[in-house]
N, C-alpha and C positions, 0 to 999 in steps of 0.2 A: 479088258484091262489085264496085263501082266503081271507073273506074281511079284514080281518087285511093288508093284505101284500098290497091292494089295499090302504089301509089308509096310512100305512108306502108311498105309492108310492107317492101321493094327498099332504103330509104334505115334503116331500122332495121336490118336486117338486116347488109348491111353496115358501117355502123358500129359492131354488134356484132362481127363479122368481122374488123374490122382493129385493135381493143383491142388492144392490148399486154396478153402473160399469156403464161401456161407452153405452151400452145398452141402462140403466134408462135415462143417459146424452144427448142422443139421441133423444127417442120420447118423454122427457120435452121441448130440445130447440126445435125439428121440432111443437110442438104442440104451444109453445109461439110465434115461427117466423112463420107460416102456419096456426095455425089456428086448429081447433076442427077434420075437415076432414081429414089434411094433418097428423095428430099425428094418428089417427088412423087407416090410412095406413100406416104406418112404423110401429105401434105394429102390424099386421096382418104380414107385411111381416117379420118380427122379428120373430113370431110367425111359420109362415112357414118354415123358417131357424131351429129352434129348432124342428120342426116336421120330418123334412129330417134328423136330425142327429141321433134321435129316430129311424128312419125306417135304417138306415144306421147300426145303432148298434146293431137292431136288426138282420139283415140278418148279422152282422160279418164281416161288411166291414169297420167301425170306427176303428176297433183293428188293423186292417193291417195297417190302414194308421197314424194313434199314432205310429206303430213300423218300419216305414219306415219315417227315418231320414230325408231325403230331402224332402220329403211332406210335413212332418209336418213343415221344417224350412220355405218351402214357404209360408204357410198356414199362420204362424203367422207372418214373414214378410209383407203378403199382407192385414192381418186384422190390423197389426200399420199403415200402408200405408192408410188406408180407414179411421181407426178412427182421425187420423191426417187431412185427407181428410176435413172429417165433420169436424174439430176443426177449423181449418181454414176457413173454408164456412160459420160455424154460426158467425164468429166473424166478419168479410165481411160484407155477406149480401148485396153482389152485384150482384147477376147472379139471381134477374127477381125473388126472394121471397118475398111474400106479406106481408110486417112487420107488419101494422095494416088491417087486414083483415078484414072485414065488412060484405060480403056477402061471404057466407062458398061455393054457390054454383059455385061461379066462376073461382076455381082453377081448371085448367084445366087438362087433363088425366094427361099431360107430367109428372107435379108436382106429381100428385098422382105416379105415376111407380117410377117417382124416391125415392117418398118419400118410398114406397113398399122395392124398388131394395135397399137402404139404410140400411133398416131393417134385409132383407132379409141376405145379405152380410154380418153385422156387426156379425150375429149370426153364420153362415153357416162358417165366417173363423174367428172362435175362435175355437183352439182345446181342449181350457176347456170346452167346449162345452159338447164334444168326450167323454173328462174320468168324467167329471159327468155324463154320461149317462151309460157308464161302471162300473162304481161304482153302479149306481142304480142297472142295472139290472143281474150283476152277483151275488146280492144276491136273485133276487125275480125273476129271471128267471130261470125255471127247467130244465130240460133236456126232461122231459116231456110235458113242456109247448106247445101250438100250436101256428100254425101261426096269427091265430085269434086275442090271448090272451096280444101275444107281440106286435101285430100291435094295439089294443086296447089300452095298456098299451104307443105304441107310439103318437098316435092320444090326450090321455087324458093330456101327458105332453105338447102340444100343444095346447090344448084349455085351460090348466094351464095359461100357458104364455100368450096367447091374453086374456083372461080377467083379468089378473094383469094392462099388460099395455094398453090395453081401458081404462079399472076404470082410471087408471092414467091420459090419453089422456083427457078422460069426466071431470075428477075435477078440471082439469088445466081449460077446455076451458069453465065448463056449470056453474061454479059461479064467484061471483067478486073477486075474486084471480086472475083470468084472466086479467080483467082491471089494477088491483094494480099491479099484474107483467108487466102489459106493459108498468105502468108507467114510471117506470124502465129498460124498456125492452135494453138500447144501453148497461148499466151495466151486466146484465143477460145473454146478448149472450155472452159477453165479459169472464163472470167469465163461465160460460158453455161449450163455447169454449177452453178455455185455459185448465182447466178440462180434456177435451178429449184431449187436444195437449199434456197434461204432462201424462195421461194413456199412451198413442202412445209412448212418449220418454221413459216409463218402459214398455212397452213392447219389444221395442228394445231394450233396456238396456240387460233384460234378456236374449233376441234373442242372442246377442253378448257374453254373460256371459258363455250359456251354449255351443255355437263353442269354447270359449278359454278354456273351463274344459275337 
């Protein structure tokens, strides 16, 4: 692949990346409610999720599972299911989250995997996920291309993704934006929450739209 087709890749890639969606919703409220560490264990594991889809589309197993009906309808069933999850949890903020967190070192693993397992999940059962990575690489992948080249190509849209949202995680939590959102912080979860609760309800919306067509 030539470097233009790599540039075309790099400038898709992230402009995917920085889409406003339940995603972005995600490691802002987990980085206001948890803290600098917890935000960027959820863009990592966010990151990770986008990187499996990548390796999935490349070996031509994304494509089967977009065109197999009942995968894909559990697929997006269970990603309104989790982004409603989190919608409701940030607005809560009753199950043991550090609302003003002080000492970054004290969140314990549990928090970190979940906040990981969160990330990981929110990306991993999106099927837009799928067909933007099939849209990307059925133009820039050849028939000639190697294993190499597409597994490279998978890896880069994944290091894409975790440093959009680190940067993100870091400017929330490494200046005084931090403090002035938490002054506000019961408003914020609130409007952040609900945010993802009304994502979740068009996601199903759709989910239901497209069984009654």
């Amino acid at each position: 692949m030539d470097i233009g087709s790599w540039f075309q890749l790099v400038v898709i890639c992230f402009l995917g990346a920085i889409s406003p969606g339940p995603s972005l919703a995600l490691v802002a409220g987990n980085t206001i409610v948890g803290g600098r560490t917890y935000g960027i264990a959820t863009s990592l594991g966010h990151a990770a999720g986008i990187g499996l889809w990548a390796f999935l589309t490349a070996m031509g197993i994304a494509e089967v599972l977009v065109d197999q009906s009942s995968i894909l309808l559990a697929s997006r069933t269970s990603g309104a299911f989790l982004i409603a999850y989190i919608g409701f949890r940030t607005i809560m903020v009753g199950d043991g989250l550090p609302v003003q967190q002080k000492d970054e070192r004290s969140i314990g693993s549990t928090l970190l995997l979940r906040g990981t397992g969160e990330g990981f999940l929110i990306s991993l059962l999106n099927p837009k996920v799928a067909l933007f990575f099939l849209a990307i690489f059925s133009h820039l992948v050849d028939s000639d291309s190697s294993w190499l080249e597409t597994g490279l190509m998978g890896i880069a849209a994944a290091a894409i993704d975790a440093c959009w949202y680190v940067s993100v995680a870091l400017m929330l939590a490494g200046t005084g934006l931090m403090n002035a959102l938490r002054s506000s912080e019961t408003a914020i979860r609130r409007i952040s929450g609900g945010l993802l609760i009304l994502i979740a309800l068009y996601f199903f919306a759709v989910t239901i739209r497209g069984l009654l067509l």
